[in-house]
C-alpha positions, -999 to +999 in steps of 0.1 A: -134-182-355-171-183-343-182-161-318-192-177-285-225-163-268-228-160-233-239-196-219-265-199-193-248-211-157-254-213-116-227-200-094-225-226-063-201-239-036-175-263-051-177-296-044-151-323-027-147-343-058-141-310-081-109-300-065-086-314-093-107-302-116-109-266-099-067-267-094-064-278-131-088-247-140-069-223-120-039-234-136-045-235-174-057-201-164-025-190-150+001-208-174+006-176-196+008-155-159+040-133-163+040-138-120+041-180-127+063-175-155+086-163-128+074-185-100+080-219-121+105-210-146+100-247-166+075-244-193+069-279-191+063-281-155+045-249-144+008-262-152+014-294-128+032-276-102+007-245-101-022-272-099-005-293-069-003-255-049-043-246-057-047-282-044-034-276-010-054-239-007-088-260-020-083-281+010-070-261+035-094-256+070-113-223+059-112-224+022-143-209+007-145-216-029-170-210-056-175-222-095-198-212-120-216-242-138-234-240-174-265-258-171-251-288-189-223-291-163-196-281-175-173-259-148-164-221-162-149-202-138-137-204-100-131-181-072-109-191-039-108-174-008-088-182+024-093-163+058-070-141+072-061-168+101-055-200+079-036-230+094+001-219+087+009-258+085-004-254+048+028-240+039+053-265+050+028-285+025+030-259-001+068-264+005+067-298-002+046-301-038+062-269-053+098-289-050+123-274-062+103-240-069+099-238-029+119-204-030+096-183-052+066-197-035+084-189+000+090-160-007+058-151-018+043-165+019+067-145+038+061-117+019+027-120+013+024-124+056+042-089+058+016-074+033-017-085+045-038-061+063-026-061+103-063-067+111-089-095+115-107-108+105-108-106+066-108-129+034-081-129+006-086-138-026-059-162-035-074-179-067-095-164-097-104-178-130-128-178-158-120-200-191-103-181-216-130-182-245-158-169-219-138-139-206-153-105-207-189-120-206-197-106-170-186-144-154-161-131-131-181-104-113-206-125-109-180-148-089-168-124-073-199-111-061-217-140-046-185-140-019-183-103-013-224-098-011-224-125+015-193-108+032-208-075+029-242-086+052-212-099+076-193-067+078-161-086+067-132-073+043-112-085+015-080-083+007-057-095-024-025-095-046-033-093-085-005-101-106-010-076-133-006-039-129-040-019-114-050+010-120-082+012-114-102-004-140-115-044-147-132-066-124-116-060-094-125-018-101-160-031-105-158-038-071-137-007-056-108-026-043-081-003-038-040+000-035-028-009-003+005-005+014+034-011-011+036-030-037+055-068-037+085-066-060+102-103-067+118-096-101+112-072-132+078-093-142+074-108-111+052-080-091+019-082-070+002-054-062-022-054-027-053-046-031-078-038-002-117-033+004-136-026+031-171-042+036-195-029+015-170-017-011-146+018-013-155+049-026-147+056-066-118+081-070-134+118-077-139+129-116-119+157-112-085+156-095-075+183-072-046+201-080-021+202-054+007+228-049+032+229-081+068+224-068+075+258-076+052+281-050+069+286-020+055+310+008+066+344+022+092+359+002+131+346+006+165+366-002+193+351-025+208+341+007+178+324+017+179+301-011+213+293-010+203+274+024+178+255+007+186+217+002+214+218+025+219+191+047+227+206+087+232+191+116+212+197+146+207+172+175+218+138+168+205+142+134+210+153+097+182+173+083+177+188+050+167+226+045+129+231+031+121+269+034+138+299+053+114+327+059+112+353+078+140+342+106+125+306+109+143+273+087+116+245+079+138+215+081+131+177+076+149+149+087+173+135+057+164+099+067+139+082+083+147+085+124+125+055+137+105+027+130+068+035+145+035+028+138+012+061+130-008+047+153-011+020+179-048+006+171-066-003+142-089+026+141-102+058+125-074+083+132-067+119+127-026+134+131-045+152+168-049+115+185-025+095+166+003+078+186+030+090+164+025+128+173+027+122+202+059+102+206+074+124+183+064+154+204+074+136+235+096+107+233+117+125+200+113+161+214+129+145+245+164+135+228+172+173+220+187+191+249+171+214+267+189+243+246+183+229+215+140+226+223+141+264+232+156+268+192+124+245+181+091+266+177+059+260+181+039+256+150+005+256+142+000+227+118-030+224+092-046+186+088-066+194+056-087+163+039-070+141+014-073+155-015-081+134-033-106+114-013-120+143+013-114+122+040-113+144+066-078+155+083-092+166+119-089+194+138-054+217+135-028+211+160+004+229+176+032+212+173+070+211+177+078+180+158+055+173+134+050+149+098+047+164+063+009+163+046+008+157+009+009+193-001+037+199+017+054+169+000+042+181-033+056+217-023+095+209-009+098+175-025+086+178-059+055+169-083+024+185-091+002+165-073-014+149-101-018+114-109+013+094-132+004+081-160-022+062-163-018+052-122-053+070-101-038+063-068-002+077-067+020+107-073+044+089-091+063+107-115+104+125-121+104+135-085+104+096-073+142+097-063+136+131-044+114+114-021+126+083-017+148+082+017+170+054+037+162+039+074+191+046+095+207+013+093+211+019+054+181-001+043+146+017+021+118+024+040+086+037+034+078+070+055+042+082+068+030+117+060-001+129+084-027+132+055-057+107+060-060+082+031-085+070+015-102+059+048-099+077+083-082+044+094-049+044+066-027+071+062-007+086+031+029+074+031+056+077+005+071+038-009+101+026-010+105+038-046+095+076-039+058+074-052+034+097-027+004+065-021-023+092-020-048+056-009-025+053+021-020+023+043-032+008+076-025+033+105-011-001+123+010-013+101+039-026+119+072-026+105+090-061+092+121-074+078+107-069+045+089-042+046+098-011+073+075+018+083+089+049+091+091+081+107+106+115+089+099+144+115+097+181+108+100+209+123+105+246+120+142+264+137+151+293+147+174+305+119+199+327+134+197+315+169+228+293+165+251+286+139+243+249+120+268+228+108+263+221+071+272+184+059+273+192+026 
């Protein structure tokens, strides 16, 4: 096999007449895609099929597209972006050329809808190639750069969904998109993973990790009885709540399931736990649903925001609160881990204690839950997945919740331990 050298080429807008030639690109790129294995389950169909769908993006109102060209013509690579407010009427056509693969591409729209950042405006990425035999030669971020240097000098972000796991690394790390929100699960091989940057790029996750709290330090000092309480499940209010800590005549106690649907907060903007809408519904609006008897048993607690820490985004000033939301170390503290990253994963707590922290919406269904730790921006917060994993990049403060994806709420608070007896569920 002879080794290619890097050939000479001009990245430029595509043209009108290179859009089959673009869609055919994209999709000999793509053929071998365990995501379009899934999508268009017919070897022999998936390359014409995949082509007809980059057709209808390459023409949609909006589409920005760009190829890299050798000098002698010959098209190398292509990049295809669509803006966060493209004409929805492009799906019924996507419906119509995929045929009987309109499911999986269905269900990758709707899903993809409930994914996207809830923010305008912004670009996604929804089409990248470079021709096999070329990879690796520098082609792609030089794609990807002409689009994001002219987006940068507009102060616009980018979003995608790459269909092979991230962790940091390859083109798109080049750049310093980062893990977003949770990930898009369609089958076993079938999974996109959203990826978000800012304009002008995100910061590169620290050298050195910051240890959090191992599982196994607790505070104060607790009697054998003590610890018999802990993990219990109690009653109190209208809801279930699992033991954390008893110490010193106080129970820490945390909802067993996530109470409500909210948004951290009600704006796209940089946020602390002090101004964020959640605190104070849950300190209003929640506190309010305990009886009057019930608030005297809830104390007042002086609660720490420190930094992410992995990031050092800053947490804001401390607060007092009633009802309050776990940060990280606290997570990493009751709920398990060692606050470290899994496996070869930067951007997630993700390890045996997955199942621990994994919890049900009321109606039965998973559900993501919100912790007050900053993530890797003062405008997304750190929440916990549906599968358990601590998202140490966070997600948008505003995301709202959907039928596919929920966000919610998982108060705290700290009890008066002997002030009345609780009813243990279990």
């Amino acid at each position: 096999m002879c080794n290619l050298t890097k050939p000479e080429y001009n990245i430029r807008p595509i043209r009108q007449n290179e859009i089959d030639t673009v869609a055919d690109m994209i999709s000999t790129g793509y053929y071998n895609d365990e995501f379009f294995i899934w999508s268009v389950g017919n070897d022999n169909e998936r390359h014409s099929v995949v082509a007809e769908y980059y057709k209808i993006y390459l023409t949609a109102a909006g589409c920005v597209a760009y190829v890299a060209q050798t000098l002698d013509g010959k098209l190398i690579g292509a990049a295809v972006w669509l803006p966060h407010d493209t004409d929805v009427s492009i799906y019924e056509d996507i419906d119509r050329v995929t045929g009987v693969y309109c499911p999986q591409f269905r269900a990758v729209s709707d899903r993809s809808h409930d994914s996207e950042p809830p923010i305008g405006p912004f670009y996604q990425l929804v089409g990248f190639v470079v021709k096999r035999e070329l990879q690796g030669m520098g082609l792609g971020v030089a794609l990807l750069k002409y689009q994001l240097d002219r987006l940068d000098k507009m102060g616009i972000p980018t979003y995608l969904e790459a269909s092979t796991p991230y962790f940091g690394g390859g083109v798109y790390g080049k750049f310093g998109y980062l893990p977003v929100g949770e990930l898009m699960v369609f089958a076993d091989t079938a999974v996109l993973y959203p990826l978000w940057r800012p304009a002008g790029g995100c910061p590169k996750l620290p050298e050195a990790y910051v240890a959090l709290a191992d599982n196994r330090n607790t505070e104060g000092h607790t009697s054998p009885c003590d610890e018999d309480m802990k993990g219990r499940v109690v009653r109190f209010g209208c809801y279930d709540w699992r033991v954390l800590e008893v110490c010193k005549g106080k129970t820490l106690l945390l909802s067993e399931n996530v109470i409500d649907l909210q948004l951290y907060h009600d704006a796209y903007e940089s946020v602390t736990w002090e101004k964020s809408s959640v605190r104070e519904y849950l300190n209003t609006t929640f506190l309010n649903t305990f009886t009057p008897h019930e608030q005297l048993q809830i104390l007042d607690t002086q609660v720490s925001n420190s930094p992410n820490p992995w990031f050092g985004v800053g947490g804001g000033e401390d607060t007092s609160d009633k009802i309050f939301l776990l940060s990280v170390e606290e997570v990493v503290k009751y709920l398990g881990g060692k606050g470290q990253p899994g496996g070869k994963d930067n951007f997630y707590i993700d390890d045996q204690h997955n199942n621990a922290r994994s919890v049900l919406c009321k109606d039965g269904s998973p559900t993501r839950w919100m912790l007050r730790t900053p993530g890797s921006f003062p405008y997304l917060v750190v929440t916990v997945t549906i599968d358990g994993r601590v998202a140490i990049t966070g997600d948008f403060v505003n995301r709202p919740s959907t039928g596919l994806f929920n966000m919610g709420v998982r108060p705290a608070l700290w009890r008066c331990a002997g002030d009345v007896n609780m009813t243990y569920k279990k």
